[in-house]
C-alpha positions as CSV (number, residue, x, y, z in Angstrom):
1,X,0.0,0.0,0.0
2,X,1.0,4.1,-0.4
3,X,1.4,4.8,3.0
4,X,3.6,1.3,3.8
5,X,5.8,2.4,1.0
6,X,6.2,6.1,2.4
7,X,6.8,4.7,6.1
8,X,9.6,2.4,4.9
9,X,11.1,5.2,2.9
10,X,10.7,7.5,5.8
11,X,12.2,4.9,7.7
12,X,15.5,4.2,5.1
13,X,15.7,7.8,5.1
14,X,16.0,8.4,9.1
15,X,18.4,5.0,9.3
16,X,20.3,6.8,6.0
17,X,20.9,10.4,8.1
18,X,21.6,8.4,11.4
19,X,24.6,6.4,9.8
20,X,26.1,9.3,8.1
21,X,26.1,11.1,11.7
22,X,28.2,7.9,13.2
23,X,30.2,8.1,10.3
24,X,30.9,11.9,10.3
25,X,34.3,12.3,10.2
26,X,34.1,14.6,13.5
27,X,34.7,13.0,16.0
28,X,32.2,14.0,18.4
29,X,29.4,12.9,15.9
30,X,29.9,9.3,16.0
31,X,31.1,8.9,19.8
32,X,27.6,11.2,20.8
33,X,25.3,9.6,18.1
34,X,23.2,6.5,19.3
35,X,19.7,5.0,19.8
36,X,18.7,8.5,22.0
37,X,19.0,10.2,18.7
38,X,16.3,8.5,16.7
39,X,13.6,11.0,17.6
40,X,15.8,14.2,17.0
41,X,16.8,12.2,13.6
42,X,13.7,11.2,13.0
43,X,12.6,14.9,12.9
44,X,15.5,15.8,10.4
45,X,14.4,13.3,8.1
46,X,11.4,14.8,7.4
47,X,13.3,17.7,5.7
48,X,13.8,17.7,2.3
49,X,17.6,18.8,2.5
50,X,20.2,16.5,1.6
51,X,22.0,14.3,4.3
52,X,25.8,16.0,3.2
53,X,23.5,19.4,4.2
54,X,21.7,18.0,7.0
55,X,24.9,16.5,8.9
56,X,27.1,19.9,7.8
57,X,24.7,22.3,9.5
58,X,24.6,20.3,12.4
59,X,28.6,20.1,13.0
60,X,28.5,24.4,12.0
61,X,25.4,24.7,14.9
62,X,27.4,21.9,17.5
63,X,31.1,23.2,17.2
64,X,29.6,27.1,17.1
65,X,27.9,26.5,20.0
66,X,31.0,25.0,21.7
67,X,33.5,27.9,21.0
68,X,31.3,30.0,23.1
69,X,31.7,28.2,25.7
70,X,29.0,25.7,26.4
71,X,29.6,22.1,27.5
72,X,30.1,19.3,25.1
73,X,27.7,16.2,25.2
74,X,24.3,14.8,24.1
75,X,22.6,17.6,25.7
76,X,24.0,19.8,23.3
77,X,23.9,17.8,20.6
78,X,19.8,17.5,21.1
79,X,20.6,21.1,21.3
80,X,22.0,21.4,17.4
81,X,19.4,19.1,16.5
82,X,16.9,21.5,17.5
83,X,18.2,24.2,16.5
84,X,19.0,22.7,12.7
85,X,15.3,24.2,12.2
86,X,16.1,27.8,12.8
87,X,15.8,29.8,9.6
88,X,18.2,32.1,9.9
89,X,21.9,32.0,9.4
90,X,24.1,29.6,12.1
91,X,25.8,32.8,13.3
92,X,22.5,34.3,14.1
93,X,21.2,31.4,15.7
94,X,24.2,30.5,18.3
95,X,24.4,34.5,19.5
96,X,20.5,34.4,19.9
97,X,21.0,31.1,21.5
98,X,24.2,32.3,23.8
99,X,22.0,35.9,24.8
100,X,19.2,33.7,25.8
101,X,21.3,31.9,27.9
102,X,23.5,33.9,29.4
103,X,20.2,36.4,30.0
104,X,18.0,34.0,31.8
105,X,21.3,33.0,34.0
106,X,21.4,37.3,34.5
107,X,17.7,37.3,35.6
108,X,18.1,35.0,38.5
109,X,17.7,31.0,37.3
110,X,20.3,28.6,37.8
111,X,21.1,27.7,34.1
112,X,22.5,24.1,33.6
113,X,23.3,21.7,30.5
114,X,19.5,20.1,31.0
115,X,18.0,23.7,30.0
116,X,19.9,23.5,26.6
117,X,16.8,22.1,24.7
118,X,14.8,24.7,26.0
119,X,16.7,27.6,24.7
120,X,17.4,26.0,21.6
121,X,13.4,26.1,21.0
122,X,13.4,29.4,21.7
123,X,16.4,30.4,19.6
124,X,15.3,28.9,16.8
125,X,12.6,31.6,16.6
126,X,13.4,34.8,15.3
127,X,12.3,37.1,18.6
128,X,14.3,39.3,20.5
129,X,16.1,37.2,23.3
130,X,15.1,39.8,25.6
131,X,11.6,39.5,24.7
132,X,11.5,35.5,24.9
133,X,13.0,35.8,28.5
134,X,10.0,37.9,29.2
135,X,7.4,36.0,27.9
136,X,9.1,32.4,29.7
137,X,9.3,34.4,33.3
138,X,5.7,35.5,33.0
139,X,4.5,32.2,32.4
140,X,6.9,30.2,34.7
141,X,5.1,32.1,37.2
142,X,1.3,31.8,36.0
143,X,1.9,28.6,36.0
144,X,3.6,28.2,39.3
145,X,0.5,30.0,41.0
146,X,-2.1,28.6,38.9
147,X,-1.4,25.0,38.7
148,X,-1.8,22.6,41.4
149,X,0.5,20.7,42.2
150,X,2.4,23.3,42.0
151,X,5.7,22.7,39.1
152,X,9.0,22.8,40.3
153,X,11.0,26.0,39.5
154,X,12.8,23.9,36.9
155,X,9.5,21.8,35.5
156,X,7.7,25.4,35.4
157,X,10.9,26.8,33.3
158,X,10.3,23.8,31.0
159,X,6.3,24.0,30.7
160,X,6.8,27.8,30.3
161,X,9.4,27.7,27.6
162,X,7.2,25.7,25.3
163,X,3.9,27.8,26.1
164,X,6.0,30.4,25.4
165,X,7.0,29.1,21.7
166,X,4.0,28.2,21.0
167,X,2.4,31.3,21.6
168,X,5.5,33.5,20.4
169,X,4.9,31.4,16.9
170,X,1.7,32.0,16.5
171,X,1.7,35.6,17.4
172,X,4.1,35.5,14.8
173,X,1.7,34.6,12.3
174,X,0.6,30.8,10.8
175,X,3.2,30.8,8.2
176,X,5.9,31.2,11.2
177,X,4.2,28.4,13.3
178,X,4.2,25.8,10.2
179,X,8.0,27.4,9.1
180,X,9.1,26.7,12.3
181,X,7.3,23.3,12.9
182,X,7.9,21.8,9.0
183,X,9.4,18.9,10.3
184,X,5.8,17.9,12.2
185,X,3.9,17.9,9.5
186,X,3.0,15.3,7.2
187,X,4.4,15.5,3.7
188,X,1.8,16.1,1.0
């Protein structure tokens, strides 16, 4: 059937990117890459770029990120991976990365490897990091006094980063929401 076809080739393609990460000739690709992977992987291989593309954007966004100063490892490798769907230029998207960083550490939370896949959300929207900080610390603390349990400081920062790119995306407009979320929907 159509859609068996189109699952096994989404499949090839995703096992196709997956080897050409472990056999990066960077080192840290192929000692970093393994089965924790497949869903980031799984997300790139619903673009349309070519693997060469795919795995060279990712080494630019990984070794970028690392010469300013943040800490090598899967974390930021998920990181990369996330951040891969960022439409503007790799520079762009590793300062925007590094001032979101570096600004919610300046506004009072204890920033840690763990947070990097929530930064890299927000950095790979085109806002004003000062803006997105906003908009995270104002819904960290709704949802600290609304919900019950109440979230840990950290879970809240979590829950409030992604409320916060959702609604940051579509406040953008539609056609930022489905530019920025591409890789989610289904092919046509």
């Amino acid at each position: 059937s159509g859609s068996h076809s189109r699952s096994a080739a989404q499949v090839e393609r995703l096992a196709e990117i997956f080897r050409a990460m472990k056999a990066a000739e960077k080192s840290w690709f192929g000692s970093l890459t393994g089965t924790d992977d497949y869903a980031a992987t799984a997300l790139l291989s619903e673009t349309e770029d070519a693997i060469e593309t795919i795995v060279a954007r990712l080494d630019r966004l990984y070794t970028g990120l690392r010469s300013v100063r943040f800490s090598r490892g899967n974390r930021l490798q998920l990181a990369s991976h996330l951040l891969y769907f960022a439409p503007d230029p790799d520079e762009v998207v590793i300062d925007r990365f590094q001032r979101l960083y570096d600004g919610f550490t300046r506004r009072g939370l204890r920033m840690h490897s763990g947070d990097y896949d929530e930064v890299a959300i927000l950095a790979s929207l085109s806002n004003d990091p000062q803006d997105s900080i906003d908009r995270v610390l104002e819904d960290r603390n709704r949802l600290r006094a609304d919900l019950r349990p109440r979230p840990s400081l950290q879970v809240g920062f979590e829950l409030a980063s992604s409320t916060a790119f959702l609604n940051m995306s579509r406040a953008r407009s539609r056609s930022a929401l489905r530019s920025c979320l591409k890789c989610f929907l289904p092919r046509r």
